[in-house]
N, C-alpha and C positions, 0 to 999 in steps of 0.2 A: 557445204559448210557443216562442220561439226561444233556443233555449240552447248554449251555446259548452263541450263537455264535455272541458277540457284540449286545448282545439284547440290545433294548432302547425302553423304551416310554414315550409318553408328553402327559401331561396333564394338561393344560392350561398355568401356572409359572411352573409345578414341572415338573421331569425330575427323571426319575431312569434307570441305566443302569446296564448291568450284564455283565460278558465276564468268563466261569469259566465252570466246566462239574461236573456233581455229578456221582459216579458209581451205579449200579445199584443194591437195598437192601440198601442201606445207610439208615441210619435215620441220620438226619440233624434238628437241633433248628435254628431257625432266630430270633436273637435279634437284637434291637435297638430302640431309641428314640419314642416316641408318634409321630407318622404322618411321619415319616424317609421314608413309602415305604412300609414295610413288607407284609401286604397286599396283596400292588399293585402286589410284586415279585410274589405271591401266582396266582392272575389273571392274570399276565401274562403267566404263566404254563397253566391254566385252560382256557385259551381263553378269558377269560371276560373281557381284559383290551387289547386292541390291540398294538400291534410295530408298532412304528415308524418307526425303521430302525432293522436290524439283522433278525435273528431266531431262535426258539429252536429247539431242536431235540430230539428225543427218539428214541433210537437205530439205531441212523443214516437216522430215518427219519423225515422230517420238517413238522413240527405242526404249524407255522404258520398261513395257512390258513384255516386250520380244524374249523368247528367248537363246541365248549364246550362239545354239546353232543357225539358228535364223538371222542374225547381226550380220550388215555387211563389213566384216574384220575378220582378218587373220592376227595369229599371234603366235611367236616367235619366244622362244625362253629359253637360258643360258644350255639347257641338256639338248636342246633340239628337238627332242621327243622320235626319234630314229627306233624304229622297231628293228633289234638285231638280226629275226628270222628271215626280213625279205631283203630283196636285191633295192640296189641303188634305186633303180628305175619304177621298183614298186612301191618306195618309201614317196616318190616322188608322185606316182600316177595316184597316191590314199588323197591327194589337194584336189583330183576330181572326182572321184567315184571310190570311197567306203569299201565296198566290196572289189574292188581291183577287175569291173569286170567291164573293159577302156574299147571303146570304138576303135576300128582304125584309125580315124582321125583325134582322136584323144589319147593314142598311142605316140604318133607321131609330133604330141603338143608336147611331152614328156618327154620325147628324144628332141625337140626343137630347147625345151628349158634347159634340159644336161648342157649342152650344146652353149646355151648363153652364160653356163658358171661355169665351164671350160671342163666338163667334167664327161661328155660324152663316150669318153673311150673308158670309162669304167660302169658302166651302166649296170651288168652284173655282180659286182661282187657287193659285197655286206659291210654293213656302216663300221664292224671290225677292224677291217682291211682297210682302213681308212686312217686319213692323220686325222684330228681335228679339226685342221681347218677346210680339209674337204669335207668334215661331217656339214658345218658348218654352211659348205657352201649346197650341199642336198637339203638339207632344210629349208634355206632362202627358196631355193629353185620350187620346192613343195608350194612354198608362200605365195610366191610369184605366179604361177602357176594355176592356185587360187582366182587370180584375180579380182580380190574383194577390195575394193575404193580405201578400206583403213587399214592399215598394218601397226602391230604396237611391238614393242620388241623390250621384254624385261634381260637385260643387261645379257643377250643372245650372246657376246663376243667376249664377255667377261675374262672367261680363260683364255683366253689367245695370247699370243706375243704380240708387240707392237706392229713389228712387220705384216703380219697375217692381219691384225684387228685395221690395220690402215687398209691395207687389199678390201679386207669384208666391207667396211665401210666406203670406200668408193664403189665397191660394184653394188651395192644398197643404193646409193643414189643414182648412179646411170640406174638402177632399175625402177626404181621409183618415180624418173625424172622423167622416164617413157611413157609410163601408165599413167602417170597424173597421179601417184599413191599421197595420202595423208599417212605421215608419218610421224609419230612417238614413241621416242626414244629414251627408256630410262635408262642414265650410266653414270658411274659415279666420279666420270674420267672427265675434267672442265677440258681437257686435249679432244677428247672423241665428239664431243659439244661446238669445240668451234671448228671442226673436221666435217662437221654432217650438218650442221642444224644451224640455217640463220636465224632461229628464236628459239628463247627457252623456255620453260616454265620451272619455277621453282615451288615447290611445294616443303612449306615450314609451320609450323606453328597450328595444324591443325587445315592450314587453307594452301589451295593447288595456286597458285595468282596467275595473274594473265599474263600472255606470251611476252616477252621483252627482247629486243634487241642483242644475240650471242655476246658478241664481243665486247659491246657497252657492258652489258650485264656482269660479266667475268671480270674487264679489266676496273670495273669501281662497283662493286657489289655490296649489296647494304651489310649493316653489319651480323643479321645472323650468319647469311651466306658466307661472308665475310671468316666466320668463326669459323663452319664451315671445311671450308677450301684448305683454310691452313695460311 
């Protein structure tokens, strides 16, 4: 379980607090306003954004003063973070080993992930050579591959077309749905919300609220959300 115990933090005027627990495997969407926070809630998980006061916990233990690299989380952001110089294979084996210097069996964990995002038969060439949504789909696989229990993912499909951001998002959850992943999803799309995530959190007005019900949520949403959505 991933639980938010009166988390808070400041940052300079702003202020976001959390107080709420997510179980563990959940996949969760976090919608709200342009600059509401959502982000923030995301580095405050991942360590990149410090508390002010409270703390989180994963599995009853405090992550607080851990730091980022030590969190069990990976994360996901709209560029991918694809280093141009290496091969497909090698952007992918950086989720086990840093130095790229991969066991044979941590070789073949790398060609087993290509493999699960249908991407095996380009294992060489450079994220260049690539459309975006196969960038798209080497960065999951990096993630995946991780295997770290939380994954967060700031608005990863943002640019995509419909077609491709439906593909990502279903092979997101066959992936997630394997591994047991906790997942949070910031996106500003209430479509990609009730596509991926049976709860959401909304974060408005300074505070992240507790997870609620997708399609409840969406189809009678209070009224900031409400403003919101449109």
């Amino acid at each position: 379980m991933l639980r938010f115990d009166r988390a808070e933090t400041r940052l300079g005027d702003f202020a976001l607090s959390a107080d709420f627990s997510v179980a563990a495997g959940a996949r969760l969407a976090v919608i709200g306003p342009s600059g509401s926070g959502k982000s923030t809630l995301l580095g405050m998980i991942a360590g990149f954004v410090p508390l002010s006061a409270g703390r989180i916990e994963w599995e009853g233990r405090d992550l607080t003063g851990t730091p980022p690299g030590a969190r069990p989380v990976s994360i996901l952001f709209q560029d991918q973070n694809l280093f141009p110089h290496l091969t497909v294979a090698q952007n992918v084996g950086l989720g086990l080993r840093p130095d790229l210097r991969l066991s044979p069996d941590q070789r073949q964990a790398v060609v087993e992930a290509l493999r699960q995002v249908g991407l095996q038969d380009l294992a060489n060439r450079r994220p260049a050579q690539l459309s975006g949504g196969q960038q798209s789909r080497v960065a999951l696989a990096r993630v995946a591959l991780r295997a770290q229990p939380i994954l967060l993912l700031d608005e990863a499909f943002a640019a995509l077309g419909p077609a491709l951001k439906t593909e990502m998002l279903a092979l997101l959850r066959r992936i997630a749905d394997r591994d047991g992943t906790t997942v949070l999803m910031v996106t500003h799309d209430p479509d990609d919300a009730r596509a991926f995530a049976p709860e959401t959190v909304v974060v408005m007005d300074g505070v992240a609220h507790p997870p609620m019900p997708t399609g409840a949520l969406l189809d009678h949403p209070p009224e900031g959300l409400r403003a919101y959505l449109g």
